[in-house]
C-alpha positions in Angstrom: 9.6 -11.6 9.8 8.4 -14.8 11.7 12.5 -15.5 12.0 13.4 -12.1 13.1 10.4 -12.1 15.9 11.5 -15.4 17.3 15.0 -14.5 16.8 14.5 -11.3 19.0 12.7 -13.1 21.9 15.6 -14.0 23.4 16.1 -14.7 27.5 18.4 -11.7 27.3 15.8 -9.8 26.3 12.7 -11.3 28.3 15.4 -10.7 31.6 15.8 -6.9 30.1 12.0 -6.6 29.9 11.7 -8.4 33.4 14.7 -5.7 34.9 12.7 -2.6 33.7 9.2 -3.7 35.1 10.5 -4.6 37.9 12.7 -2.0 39.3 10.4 1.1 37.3 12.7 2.9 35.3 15.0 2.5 32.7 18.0 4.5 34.4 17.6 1.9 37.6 17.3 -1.3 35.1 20.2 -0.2 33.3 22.0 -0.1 36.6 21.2 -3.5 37.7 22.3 -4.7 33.8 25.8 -3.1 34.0 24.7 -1.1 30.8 24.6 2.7 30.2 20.4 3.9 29.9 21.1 4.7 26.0 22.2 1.1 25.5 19.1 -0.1 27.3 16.3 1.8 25.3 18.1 1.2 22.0 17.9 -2.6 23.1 13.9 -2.0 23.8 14.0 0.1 20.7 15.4 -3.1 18.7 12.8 -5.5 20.3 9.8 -3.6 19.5 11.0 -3.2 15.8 11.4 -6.9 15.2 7.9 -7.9 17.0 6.0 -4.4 15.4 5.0 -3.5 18.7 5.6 -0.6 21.4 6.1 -1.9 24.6 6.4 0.9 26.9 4.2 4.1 26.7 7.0 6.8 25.6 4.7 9.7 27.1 5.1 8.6 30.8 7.9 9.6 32.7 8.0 6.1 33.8 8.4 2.5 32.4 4.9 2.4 31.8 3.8 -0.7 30.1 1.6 -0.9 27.3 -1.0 -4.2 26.9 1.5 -5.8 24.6 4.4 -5.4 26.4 2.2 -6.2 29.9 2.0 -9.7 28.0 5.2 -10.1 26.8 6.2 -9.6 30.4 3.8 -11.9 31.2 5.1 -14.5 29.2 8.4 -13.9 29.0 8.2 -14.6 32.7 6.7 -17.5 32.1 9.2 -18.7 30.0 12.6 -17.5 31.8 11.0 -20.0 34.4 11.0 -22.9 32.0 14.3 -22.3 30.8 15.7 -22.3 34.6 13.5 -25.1 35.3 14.7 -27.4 32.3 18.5 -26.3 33.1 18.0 -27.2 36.8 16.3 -31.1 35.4 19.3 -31.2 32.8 22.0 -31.1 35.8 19.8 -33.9 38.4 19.9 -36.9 35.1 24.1 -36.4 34.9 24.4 -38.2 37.8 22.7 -40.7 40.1 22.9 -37.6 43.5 22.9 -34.8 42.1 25.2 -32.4 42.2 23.3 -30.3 44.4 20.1 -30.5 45.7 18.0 -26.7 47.0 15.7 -26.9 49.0 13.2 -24.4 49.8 11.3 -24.3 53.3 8.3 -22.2 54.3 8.9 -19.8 57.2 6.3 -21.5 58.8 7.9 -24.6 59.8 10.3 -26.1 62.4 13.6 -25.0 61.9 14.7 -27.3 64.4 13.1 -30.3 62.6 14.7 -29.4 59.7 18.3 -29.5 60.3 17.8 -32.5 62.1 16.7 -34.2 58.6 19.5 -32.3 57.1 21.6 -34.0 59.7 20.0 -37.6 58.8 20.7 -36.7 55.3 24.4 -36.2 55.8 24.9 -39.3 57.9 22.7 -41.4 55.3 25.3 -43.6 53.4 25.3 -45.0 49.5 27.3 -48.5 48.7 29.7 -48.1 45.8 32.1 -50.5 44.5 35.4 -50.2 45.5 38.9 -51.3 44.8 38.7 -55.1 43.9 35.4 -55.5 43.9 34.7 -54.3 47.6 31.8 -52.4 48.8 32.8 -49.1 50.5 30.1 -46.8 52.2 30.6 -43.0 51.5 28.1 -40.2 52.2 26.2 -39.0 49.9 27.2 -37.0 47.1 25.2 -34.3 47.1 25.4 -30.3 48.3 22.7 -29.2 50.2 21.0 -25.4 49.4 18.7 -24.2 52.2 16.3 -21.2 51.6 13.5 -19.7 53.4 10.5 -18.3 52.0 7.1 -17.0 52.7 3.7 -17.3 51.4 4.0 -17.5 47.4 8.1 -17.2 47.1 8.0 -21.0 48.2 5.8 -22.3 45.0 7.9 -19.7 42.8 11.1 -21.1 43.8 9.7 -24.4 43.0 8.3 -23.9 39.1 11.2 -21.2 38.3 13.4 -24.0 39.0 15.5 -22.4 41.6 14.5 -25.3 43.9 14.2 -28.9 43.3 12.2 -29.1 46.2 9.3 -26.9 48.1 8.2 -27.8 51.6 5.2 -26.0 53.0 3.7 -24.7 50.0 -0.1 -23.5 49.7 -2.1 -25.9 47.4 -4.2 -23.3 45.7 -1.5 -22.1 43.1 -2.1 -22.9 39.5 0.1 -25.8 38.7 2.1 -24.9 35.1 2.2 -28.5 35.0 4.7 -31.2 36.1 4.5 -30.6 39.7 3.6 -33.2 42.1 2.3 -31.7 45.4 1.5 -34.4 48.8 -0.1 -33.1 51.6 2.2 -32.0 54.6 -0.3 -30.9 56.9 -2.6 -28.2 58.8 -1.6 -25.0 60.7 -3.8 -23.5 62.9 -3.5 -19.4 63.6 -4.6 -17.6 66.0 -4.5 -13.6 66.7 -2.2 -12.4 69.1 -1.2 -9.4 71.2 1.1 -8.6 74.1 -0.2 -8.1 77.3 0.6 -4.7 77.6 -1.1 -4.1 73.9 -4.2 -2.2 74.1 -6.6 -5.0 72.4 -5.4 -7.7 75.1 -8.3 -6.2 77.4 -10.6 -5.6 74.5 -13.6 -7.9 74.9 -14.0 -10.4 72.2 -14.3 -11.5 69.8 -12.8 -8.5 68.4 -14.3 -7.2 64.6 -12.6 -5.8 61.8 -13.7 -2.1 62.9 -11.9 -2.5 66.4 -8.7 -4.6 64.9 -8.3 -1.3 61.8 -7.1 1.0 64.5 -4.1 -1.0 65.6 -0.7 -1.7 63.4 -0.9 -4.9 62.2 2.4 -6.7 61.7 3.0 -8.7 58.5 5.8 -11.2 57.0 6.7 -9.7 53.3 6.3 -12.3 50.6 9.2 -13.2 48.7 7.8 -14.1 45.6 9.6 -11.8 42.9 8.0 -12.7 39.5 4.8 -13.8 41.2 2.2 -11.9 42.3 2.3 -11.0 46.4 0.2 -13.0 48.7 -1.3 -10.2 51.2 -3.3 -12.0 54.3 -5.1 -10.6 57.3 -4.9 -7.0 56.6 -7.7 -4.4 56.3 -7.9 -0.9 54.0 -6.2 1.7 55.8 -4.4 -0.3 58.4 -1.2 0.7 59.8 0.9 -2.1 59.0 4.8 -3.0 60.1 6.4 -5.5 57.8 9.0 -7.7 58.6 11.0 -10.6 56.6 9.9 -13.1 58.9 7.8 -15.2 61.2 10.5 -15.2 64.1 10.6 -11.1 63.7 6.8 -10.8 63.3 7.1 -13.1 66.6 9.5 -10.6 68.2 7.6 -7.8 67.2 4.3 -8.8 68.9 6.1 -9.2 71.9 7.4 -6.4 72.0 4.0 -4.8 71.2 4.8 -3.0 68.1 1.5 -4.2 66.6 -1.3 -7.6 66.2 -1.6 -10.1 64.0 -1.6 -13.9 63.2 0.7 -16.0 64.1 1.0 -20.4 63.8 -0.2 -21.7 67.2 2.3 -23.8 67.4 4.9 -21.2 66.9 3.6 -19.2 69.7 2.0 -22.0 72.2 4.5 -22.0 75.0 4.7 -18.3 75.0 0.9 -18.4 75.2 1.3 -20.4 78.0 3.9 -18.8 79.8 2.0 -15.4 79.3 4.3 -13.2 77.1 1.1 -13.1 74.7 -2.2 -13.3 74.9 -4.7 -14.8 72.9 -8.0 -12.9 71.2 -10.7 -14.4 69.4 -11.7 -12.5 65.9 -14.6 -13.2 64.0 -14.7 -14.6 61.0 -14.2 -18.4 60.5 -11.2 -19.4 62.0 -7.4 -19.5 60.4 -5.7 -22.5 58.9 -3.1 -23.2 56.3 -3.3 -26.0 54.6 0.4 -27.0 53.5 1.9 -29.5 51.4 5.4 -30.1 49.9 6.2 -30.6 46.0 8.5 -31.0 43.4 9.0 -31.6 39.8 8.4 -34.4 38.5 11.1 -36.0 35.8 9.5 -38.0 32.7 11.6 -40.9 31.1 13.6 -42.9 32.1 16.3 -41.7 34.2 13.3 -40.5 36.9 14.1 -38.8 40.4 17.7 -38.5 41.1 18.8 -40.2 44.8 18.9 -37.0 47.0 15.4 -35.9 46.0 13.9 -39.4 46.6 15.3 -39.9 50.3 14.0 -35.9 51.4 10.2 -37.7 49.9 11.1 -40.6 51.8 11.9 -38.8 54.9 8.7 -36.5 54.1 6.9 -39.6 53.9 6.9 -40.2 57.5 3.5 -38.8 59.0 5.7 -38.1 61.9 8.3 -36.1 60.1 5.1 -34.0 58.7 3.5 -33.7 62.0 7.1 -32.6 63.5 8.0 -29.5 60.9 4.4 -27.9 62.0 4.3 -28.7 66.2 7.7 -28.4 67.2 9.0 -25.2 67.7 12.1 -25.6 70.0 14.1 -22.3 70.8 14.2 -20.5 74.6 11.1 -18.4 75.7 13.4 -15.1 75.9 
C-alpha cells in the first residue's frame, strides 16, 4: 500500500490537484489540462483510492476541498516548488554562465536603473582560451529573463525556482530554507490624491473613517500558489485594482481613487503639483526590501551570471539607485 501511495503522488497529480483548486471546478481544470471532465475526476477518483482518502466534498457543486485534500494541496505545492527549484539548480552547475539566468524585480523599483545593470551585464566580458593558446574576450554566455512582480509573487518566484534571482523582496516570508536574503534598502510611502480629488482639501491627518468612503486603488499581487499580500485597504472599501505601480500611478492622477504610493516614485510629481500629499494616521509606511537567491551547496557553488548581478547588488549605490531614481517624463 506504502508503494502504491507514493507511487500515486506524482507531480502530474499534485499539478492536477493544484489546476482544480485553483481555477474552482473540475469542467474549467479539465480545460486548462487539455483533458475531457470524465478523465479528470476518474484521475481524482484513482488518487484518493491509492492514498484511502476523499479529497474533494462530492455534495458541493463545487471543487470543495476536504481537510485532507486542503493538505495535500498544501504540500503538494510545496513540493511542485522543490521539484522546479532543484531542476532550475541542476541546469546553473552544467556550466560555468548559465544558460540562462531569470531575474525577478519588484514593481517597486527603478526600471531605469535596472536596464542599465542589464546593459553593464551585456557589455561585461569573460577571458577564454583561444586558438593557440590566445586569450579572446567574448560576452557573457548567459540569456537574461526579466519579470516583474508585486508584493509576495517576487519571493514565490524565487523558492518555486522560476527565478534564480529576486530583487526587492519583503523579509518577513518564511524562508523554506536555502535562501540567502541581503538587505536592499527602505522605501518610504506616502498617501496620495489628485488635486482635483475630494480628500486633497480634507484636513489632516485624515482617519480610516474619512479614507473608507473613497476608492482606494491597489496593485494585484502576483503570487499564484502563495497566499495574496492585501495592504492599505479597509472593510467595505471601494477598491480599483490595477497590475501595477506605474497604472496605480496613472490612476491617481487621473483621480480614479487614493492610495499609497513609493515617494520616490511619485516625488517630482509631488513637486510639480499633479498630486498632492495627505498625512494619515497611523505610524508611517515603509518597506523594508532586500534581494535573495538560492544558495548552491558543494562544490560547484554560484554559477558566473548570478555572482556578478550580487556583485553589482553589492554596490550601496546600486541599492540606493533601484529605490530613488525614477526617471520617465512628468506627462
Amino acid at each position: 500500500m506504502a508503494t502504491d501511495r507514493t507511487q500515486a503522488l506524482t507531480p502530474e497529480a499534485l499539478q492536477m490537484m493544484d489546476t482544480i483548486a485553483r481555477t474552482g471546478s473540475f469542467a474549467a481544470a479539465a480545460r486548462e489540462l487539455g483533458k475531457v471532465p470524465s478523465a479528470l475526476t476518474y484521475s481524482v477518483r484513482q488518487l484518493e483510492d491509492a492514498l484511502d482518502v476523499l479529497l474533494f466534498d462530492r455534495s458541493s457543486r463545487q471543487a470543495q476541498l476536504t481537510a485532507a485534500g486542503t493538505e495535500l494541496l498544501h504540500e503538494g505545492r510545496r513540493l511542485l516548488q522543490e521539484l522546479d527549484a532543484v531542476a532550475n539548480r541542476v541546469r546553473r552547475v552544467a556550466c560555468g554562465w548559465e544558460s540562462t539566468l531569470s531575474i525577478s524585480v519588484e514593481d517597486i523599483l527603478s526600471q531605469p536603473v535596472v536596464f542599465e545593470l542589464v546593459e553593464a551585464f551585456c557589455q561585461a566580458r569573460d577571458e577564454r582560451d583561444g586558438p593557440s593558446a590566445s586569450v579572446t574576450t567574448v560576452g557573457p554566455a548567459t540569456r537574461l529573463r526579466l519579470r516583474s512582480d508585486v508584493l509576495a509573487g517576487t519571493w514565490e518566484a524565487l523558492v518555486s525556482g522560476q527565478v534564480d534571482l529576486a530583487i526587492g523582496v519583503s523579509g518577513l516570508h518564511a524562508n523554506p530554507g536555502g535562501v540567502e536574503l541581503r538587505e536592499l534598502g527602505a522605501v518610504p510611502f506616502v498617501y496620495c490624491v489628485a488635486p482635483h480629488h475630494p480628500l486633497a482639501a480634507m484636513a489632516e491627518p485624515l482617519n480610516d473613517a474619512q479614507l473608507v468612503h473613497h476608492r482606494a486603488v491597489a496593485v494585484a499581487d502576483t503570487a499564484q500558489r502563495m497566499e495574496p499580500i492585501t495592504v492599505n485597504l479597509l472593510p467595505g472599501q471601494d477598491v480599483l485594482t490595477v497590475p501595477s505601480l506605474r497604472s496605480k500611478l496613472e490612476a491617481l492622477l487621473r483621480g480614479l481613487g487614493c492610495g499609497y504610493m513609493p515617494e520616490p516614485m511619485v516625488r517630482r510629481h509631488l513637486e510639480a503639483g499633479h498630486l498632492v500629499r495627505k498625512e494619515t494616521a497611523g505610524a508611517p509606511r515603509v518597506a523594508e526590501l532586500h534581494y535573495a537567491w538560492r544558495a548552491e551547496r558543494g562544490a560547484v557553488g554560484l554559477g558566473r551570471a548570478l555572482q556578478w548581478w550580487l556583485t553589482a547588488l553589492d554596490s550601496p549605490t546600486t541599492r540606493q539607485a533601484l529605490i530613488e531614481r525614477h526617471a520617465g517624463p512628468l506627462g
